[in-house]
Each structure stands twice: as structure tokens, then as C-alpha cells.
KEKOLLUM-520845 format. One record per atom (N, C-alpha, C): residue in one letter; x, y, z. Coordinates in pm, whole numbers, padded with zeros to 5 digits, always signed. Atoms other than C-alpha are relative to their C-alpha. Example, Ala and Ser with C-alpha at 12.3 -4.5 7.8 and 13.67 -1.06 7.14 Angstrom:
A+00089-00119+00000 A+01230-00450+00780 A+00090+00120+00000 S-00082-00119-00006 S+01367-00106+00714 S-00077+00109+00073 
This chain:
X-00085+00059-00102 X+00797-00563-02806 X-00015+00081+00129 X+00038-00128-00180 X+00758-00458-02429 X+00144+00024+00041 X-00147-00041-00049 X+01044-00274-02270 X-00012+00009+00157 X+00032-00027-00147 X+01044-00203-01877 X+00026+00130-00032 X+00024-00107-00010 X+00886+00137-01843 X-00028+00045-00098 X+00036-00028+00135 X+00717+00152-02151 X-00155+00003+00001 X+00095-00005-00029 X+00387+00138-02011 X-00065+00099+00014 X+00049-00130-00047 X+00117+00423-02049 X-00108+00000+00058 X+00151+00013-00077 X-00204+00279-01888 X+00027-00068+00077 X+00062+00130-00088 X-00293+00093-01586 X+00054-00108-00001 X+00057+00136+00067 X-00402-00202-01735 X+00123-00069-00058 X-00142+00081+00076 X-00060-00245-01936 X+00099-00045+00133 X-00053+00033-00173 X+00089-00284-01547 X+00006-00149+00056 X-00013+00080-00068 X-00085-00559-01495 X-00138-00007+00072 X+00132+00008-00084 X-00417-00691-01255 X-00041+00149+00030 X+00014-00095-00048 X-00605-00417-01199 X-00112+00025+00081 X+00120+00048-00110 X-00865-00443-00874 X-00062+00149+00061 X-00001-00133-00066 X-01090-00173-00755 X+00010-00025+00101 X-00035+00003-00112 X-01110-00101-00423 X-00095-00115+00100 X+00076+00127-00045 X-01243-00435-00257 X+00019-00055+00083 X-00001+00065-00105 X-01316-00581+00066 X+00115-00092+00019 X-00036+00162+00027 X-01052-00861+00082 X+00013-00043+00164 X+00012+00040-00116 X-01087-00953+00471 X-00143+00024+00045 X+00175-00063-00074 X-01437-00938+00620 X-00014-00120+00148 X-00019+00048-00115 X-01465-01002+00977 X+00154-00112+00069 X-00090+00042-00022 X-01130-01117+01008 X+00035-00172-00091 X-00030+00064+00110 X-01165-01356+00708 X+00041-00015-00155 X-00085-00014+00096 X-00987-01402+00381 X-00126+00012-00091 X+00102+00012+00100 X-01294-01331+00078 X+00099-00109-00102 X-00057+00084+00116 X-01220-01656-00165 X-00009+00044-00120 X-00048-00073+00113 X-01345-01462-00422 X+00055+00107-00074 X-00120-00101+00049 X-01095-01222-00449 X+00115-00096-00006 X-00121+00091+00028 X-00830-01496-00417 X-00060-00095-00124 X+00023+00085+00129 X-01014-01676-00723 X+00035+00117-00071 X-00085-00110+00101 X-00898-01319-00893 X+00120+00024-00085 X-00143-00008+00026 X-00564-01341-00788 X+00043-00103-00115 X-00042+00122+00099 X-00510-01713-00920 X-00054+00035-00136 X+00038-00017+00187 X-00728-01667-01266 X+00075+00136-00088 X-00069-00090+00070 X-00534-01322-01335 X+00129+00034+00029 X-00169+00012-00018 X-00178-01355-01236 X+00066-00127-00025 X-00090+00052+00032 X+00137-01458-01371 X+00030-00124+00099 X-00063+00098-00031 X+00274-01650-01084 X-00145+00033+00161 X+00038+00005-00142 X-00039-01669-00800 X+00016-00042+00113 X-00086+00057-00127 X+00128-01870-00488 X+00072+00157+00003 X-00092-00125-00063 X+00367-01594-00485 X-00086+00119+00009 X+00094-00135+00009 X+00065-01303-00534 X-00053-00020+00126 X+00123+00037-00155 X-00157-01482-00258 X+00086+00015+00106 X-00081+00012-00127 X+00137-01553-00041 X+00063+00138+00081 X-00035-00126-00087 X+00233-01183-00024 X-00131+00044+00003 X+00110+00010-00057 X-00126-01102-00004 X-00007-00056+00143 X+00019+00066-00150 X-00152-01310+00328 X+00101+00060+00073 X-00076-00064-00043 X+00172-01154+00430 X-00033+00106+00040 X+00061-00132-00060 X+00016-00822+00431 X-00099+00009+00061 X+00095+00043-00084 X-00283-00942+00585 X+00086-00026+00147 X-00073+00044-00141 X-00050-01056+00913 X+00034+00122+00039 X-00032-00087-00070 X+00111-00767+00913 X-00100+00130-00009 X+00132-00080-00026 X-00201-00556+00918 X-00093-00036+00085 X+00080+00013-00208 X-00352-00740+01202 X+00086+00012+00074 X-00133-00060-00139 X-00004-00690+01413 X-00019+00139-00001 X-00001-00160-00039 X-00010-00352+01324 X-00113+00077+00065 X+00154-00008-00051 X-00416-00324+01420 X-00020-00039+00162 X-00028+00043-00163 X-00308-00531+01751 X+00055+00108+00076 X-00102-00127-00044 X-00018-00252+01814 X-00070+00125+00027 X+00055-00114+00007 X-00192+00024+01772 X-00113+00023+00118 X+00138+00068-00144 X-00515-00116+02020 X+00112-00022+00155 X-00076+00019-00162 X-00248-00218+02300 X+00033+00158+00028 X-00050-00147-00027 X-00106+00149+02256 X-00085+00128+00080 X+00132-00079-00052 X-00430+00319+02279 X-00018-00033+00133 X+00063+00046-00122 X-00534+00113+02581 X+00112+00065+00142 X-00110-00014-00107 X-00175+00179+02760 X+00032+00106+00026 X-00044-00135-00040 X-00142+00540+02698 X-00093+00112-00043 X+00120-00110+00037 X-00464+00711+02567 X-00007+00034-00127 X+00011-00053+00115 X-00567+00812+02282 X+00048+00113-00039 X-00050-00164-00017 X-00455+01189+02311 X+00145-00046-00062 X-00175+00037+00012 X-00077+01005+02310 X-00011-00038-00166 X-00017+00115+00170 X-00153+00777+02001 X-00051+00148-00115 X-00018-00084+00112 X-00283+01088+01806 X+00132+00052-00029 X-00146-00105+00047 X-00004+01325+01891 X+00124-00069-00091 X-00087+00074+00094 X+00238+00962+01785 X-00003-00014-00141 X+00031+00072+00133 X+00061+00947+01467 X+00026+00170-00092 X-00020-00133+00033 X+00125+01343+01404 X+00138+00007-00014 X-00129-00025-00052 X+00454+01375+01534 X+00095-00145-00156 X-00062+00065+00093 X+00524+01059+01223 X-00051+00056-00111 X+00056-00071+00108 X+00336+01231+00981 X+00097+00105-00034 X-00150-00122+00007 X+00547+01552+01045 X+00110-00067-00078 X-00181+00066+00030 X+00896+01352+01048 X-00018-00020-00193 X-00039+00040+00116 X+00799+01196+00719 X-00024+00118-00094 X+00022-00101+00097 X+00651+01508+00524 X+00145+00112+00031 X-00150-00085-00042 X+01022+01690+00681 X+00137-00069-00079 X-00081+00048+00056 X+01215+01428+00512 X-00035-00066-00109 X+00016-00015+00112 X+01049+01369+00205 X-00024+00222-00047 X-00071-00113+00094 X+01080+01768+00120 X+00154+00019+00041 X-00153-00034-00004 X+01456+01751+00234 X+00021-00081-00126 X-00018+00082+00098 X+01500+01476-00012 X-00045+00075-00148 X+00001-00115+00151 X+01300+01694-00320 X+00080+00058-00014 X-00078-00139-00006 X+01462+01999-00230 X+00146-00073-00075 X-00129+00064+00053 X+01788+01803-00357 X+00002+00015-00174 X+00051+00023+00187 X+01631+01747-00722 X+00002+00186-00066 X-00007-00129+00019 X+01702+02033-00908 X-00091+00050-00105 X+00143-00026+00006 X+01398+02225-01076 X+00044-00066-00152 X+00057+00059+00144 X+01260+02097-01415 X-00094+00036-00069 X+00121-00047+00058 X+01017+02104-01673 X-00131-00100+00013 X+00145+00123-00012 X+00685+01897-01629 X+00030-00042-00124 X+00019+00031+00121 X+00688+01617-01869 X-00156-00044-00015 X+00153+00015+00033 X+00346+01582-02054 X+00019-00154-00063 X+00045+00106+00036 X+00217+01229-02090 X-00103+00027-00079 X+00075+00039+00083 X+00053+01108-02379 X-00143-00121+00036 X+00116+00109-00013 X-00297+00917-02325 X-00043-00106-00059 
């Protein structure tokens, strides 16, 4: 019987894709969406957030290009530092909270 969080591989997860083109030249590869549909539960809803993240990965690709153009590249590094920082400052405030432990050893 399956439980939620009873899973020790991968594969028991669910689809498992290596790392694969799925846009090329600003087009969708069909055969990675013949993947989705032949190996998922409910594909409309897999593809549809698929395409979702596709949109918002060309807005964010747009954003990033207007930024550059408007304030230099020098700016857009230091922005992309200066978020890097923030987040590695508030993911160890957040650890630091957890109080120490023992490593648990997974079984293979």
C-alpha cells in the first residue's frame, strides 16, 4: 500500500526526465509534450503548468534584457548578488532556528 512519504527512489515520485531541451528557439519541442501526455496521471494539467512556466520564463528573460539595457550590466550583476546574499541571510536565519540533530541514514 503507498503512504505519502513513503517513497525511497526517484522513480517511485513519479515521471522522471533528464535534463532536456523543452523550448528551442522560442518553440515548444512536441516531443517532450508526447512524454508528458503518455506518462502522466492527469496531462492537461502537467502541460498547462508546463506552458505556465514557459510564460513566465520568457517575462522573466524579457525583464531581465530591459534591465540590462536601462541600467548596465555592472547594476544587473550587483542586483543579482545583492538577491543571492538576502536569500542565503535568510535561509541560515531560518536553520539556525532548527535545533541540532542526528543525520538520518537512508536506506537504498
Amino acid at each position: 500500500m503507498w503512504a505519502a512519504g513513503s517513497s525511497s527512489t526517484l522513480y517511485e515520485e513519479g515521471i522522471v526526465i533528464p535534463p532536456t531541451l523543452f523550448v528551442r528557439k522560442g518553440v515548444i519541442e512536441k516531443g517532450v509534450l508526447k512524454v508528458f501526455e503518455k506518462e502522466t496521471r492527469n496531462p492537461a494539467e502537467r502541460i498547462g503548468d508546463l506552458n505556465a512556466q514557459v510564460g513566465a520564463n520568457f517575462l522573466g528573460a524579457s525583464r531581465c534584457i530591459h534591465f540590462i539595457r536601462r541600467y548596465g550590466e555592472a547594476a544587473f550583476d550587483n542586483f543579482v548578488d545583492a538577491i543571492i546574499d538576502y536569500s542565503r541571510s535568510r535561509v541560515t536565519a531560518h536553520l539556525s532556528a532548527f535545533p541540532d540533530g542526528v543525520p538520518r541514514q537512508f536506506s537504498s
